[in-house]
Structure formats: C-alpha cells, structure tokens
C-alpha positions as CSV (number, residue, x, y, z in Angstrom):
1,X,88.1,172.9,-64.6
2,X,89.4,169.9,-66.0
3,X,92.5,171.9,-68.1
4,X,93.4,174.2,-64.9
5,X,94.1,170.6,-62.9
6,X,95.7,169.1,-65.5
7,X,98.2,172.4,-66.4
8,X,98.6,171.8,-62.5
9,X,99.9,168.6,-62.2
10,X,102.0,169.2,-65.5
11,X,103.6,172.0,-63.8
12,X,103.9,170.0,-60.5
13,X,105.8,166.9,-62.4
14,X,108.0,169.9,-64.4
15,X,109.0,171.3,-61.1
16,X,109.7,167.8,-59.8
17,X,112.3,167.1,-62.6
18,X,113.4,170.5,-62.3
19,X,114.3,170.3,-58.4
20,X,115.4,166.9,-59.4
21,X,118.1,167.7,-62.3
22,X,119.1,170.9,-60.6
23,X,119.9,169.2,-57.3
24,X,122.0,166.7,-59.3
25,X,123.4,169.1,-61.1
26,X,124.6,170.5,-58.0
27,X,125.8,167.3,-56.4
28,X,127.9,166.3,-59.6
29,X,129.2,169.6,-60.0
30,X,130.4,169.6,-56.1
31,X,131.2,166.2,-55.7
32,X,134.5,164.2,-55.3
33,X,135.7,164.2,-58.5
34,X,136.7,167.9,-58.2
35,X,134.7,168.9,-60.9
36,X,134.3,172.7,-60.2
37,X,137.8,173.8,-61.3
38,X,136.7,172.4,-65.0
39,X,134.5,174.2,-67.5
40,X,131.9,171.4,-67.4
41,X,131.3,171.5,-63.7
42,X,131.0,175.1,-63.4
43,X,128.7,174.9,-66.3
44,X,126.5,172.0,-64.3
45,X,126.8,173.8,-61.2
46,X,125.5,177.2,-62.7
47,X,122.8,175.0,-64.9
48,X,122.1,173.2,-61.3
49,X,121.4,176.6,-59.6
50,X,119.4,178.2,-62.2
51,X,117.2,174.7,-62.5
52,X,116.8,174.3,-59.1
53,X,115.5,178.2,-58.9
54,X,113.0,177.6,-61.8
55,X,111.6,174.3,-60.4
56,X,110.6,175.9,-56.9
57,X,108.9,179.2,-58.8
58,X,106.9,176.2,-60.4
59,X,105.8,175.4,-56.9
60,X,105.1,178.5,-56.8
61,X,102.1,181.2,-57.2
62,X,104.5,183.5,-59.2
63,X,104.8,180.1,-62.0
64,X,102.0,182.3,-63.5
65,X,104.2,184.8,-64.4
66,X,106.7,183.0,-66.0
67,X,103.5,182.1,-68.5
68,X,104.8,180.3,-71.5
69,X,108.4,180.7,-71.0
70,X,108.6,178.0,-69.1
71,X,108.0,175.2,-71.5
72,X,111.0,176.4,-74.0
73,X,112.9,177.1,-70.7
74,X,112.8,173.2,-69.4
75,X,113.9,172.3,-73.1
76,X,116.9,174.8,-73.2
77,X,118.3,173.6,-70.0
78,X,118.0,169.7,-71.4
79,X,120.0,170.9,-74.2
80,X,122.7,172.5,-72.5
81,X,122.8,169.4,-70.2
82,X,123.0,166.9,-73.1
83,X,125.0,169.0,-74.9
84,X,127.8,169.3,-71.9
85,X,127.5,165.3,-71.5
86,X,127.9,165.2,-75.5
87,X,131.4,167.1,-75.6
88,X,132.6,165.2,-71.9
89,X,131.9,162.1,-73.8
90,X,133.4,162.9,-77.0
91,X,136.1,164.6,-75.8
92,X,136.8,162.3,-72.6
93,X,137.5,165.5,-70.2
94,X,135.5,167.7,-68.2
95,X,137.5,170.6,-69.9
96,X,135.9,169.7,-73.6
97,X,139.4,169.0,-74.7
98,X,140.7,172.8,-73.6
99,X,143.3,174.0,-72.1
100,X,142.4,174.4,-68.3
101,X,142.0,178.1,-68.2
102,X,140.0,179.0,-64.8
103,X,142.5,178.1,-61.7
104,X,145.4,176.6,-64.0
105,X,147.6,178.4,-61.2
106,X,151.4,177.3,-61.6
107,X,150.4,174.2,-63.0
108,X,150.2,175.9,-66.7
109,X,148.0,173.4,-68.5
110,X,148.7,170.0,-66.5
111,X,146.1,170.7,-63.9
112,X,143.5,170.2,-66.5
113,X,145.3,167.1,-67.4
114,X,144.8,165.3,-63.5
115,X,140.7,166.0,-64.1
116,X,141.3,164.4,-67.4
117,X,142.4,161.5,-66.1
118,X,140.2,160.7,-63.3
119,X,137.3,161.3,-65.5
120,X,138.2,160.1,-68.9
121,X,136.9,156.8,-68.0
122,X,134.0,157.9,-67.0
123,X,133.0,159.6,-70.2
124,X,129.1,160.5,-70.2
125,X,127.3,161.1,-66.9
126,X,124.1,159.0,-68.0
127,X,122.2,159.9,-64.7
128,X,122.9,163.4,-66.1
129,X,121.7,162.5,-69.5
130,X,118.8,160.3,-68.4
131,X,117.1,163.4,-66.7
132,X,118.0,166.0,-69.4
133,X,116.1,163.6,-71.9
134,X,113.5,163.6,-69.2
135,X,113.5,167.3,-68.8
136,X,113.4,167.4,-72.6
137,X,110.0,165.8,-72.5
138,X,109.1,167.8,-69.7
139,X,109.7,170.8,-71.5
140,X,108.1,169.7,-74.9
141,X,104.6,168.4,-73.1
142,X,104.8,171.9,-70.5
143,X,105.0,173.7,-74.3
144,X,102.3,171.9,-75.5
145,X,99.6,172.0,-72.5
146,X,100.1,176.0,-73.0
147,X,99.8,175.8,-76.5
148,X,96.6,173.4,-76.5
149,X,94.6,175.2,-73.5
150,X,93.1,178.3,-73.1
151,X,93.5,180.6,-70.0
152,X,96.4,179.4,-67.3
C-alpha cells in the first residue's frame, strides 16, 4: 500500500508543476509584451496548452493510462522550455535571432525588430526556467517511481 500512496502523491506534485508551468506558460505567452506574434511565444503558448492538458489528466483517473509516458513526457517539455529560454537568452529576441516570418505583414522584417527591442533586455525568463528545472526533476523522480515499483 505504501508504493500505490507514494506513486500518488508523486503524480499529485507532477500535476501540480504541470498546471503550474503550463498556466505560466500561457500567461507569458499572452501577456503584455506581445509575445504571440514571435516564434518563442507561440512555442510557450503551445508548450503551455499541452502542459496544462497533461497536468489535469494526472488529476485524473485516465493518468493510468498514460503509464510510463508520463515521466519522459514532464522531462521533454522541461527541455523544450529551457531550451526556448536558452536561444531567447543567447540570442536576445523572442524570434531566436530570425527573421519574423508569422505576421511580418507590411512591415517586412522590422516587426520582428520592435519585439526585439522590448525584450532584448530582458534576456532569460528565469521564472520560466526556474520551473522547467523543476519540471526536469519532476519528470526524472515520476521516471524513477515507475521504474523502481511494481504494479501502478
């Protein structure tokens, strides 16, 4: 009994970061910076979405069914998250450095360049990266309880 209460509350905290990171996801992706028109906000907001859908099926009878999927799916998300804060940072734009493609409109490539600007001082989101590394955990101990424990 005691390894079915423990994969519980496991799966409870990796629903809670999930809900967590996918909300801000969300928020950050939406907010006022204006963040959707660039590649890393749509990225976030898609991430935030899927996130937030995994952490409430964790809540969820049907977290069964995901079995041990959901484990190495925690730790790709908090890759893609770290990895989108990585090339913000390094780059200094939410458009990795690329031309603006999506909703350039007449602008050509200087609408890119006014995202650019408001967030090239901002570099790395480290809310953002603070709960990837925490979903990174999440992921690696939610991999491990399966690995270690029989049944569940």
């Amino acid at each position: 009994m005691e390894t079915m209460n423990t994969n519980g509350t496991t799966r409870q905290y990796g629903a809670a970061i999930a809900l967590v990171s996918g909300v801000y996801s969300l928020l950050s992706a939406t907010g006022g910076t204006g963040m959707m028109g660039s590649n890393s906000g749509l990225l976030m907001a898609l991430l935030g979405v899927v996130v937030v859908v995994h952490g409430v099926v964790l809540l969820t009878p049907y977290a069964d069914r995901l079995g041990n999927a959901s484990g190495p799916l925690m730790i790709g998300y908090s890759l893609v998250m770290l990895l989108n804060q990585a090339l913000v940072g390094v780059t200094g734009s939410v458009n990795w450095g690329m031309g603006s493609g999506m909703g350039s409109g007449m602008n050509g490539g200087m609408s890119g360049g006014m995202g650019s600007s408001m967030t090239a001082g901002m570099g790395w989101d480290l809310g953002m990266v603070a709960l990837a590394v925490l979903m990174l955990i999440s992921g690696v101990i939610m991999t491990n309880r399966r690995n270690d424990s029989t049944g569940m």
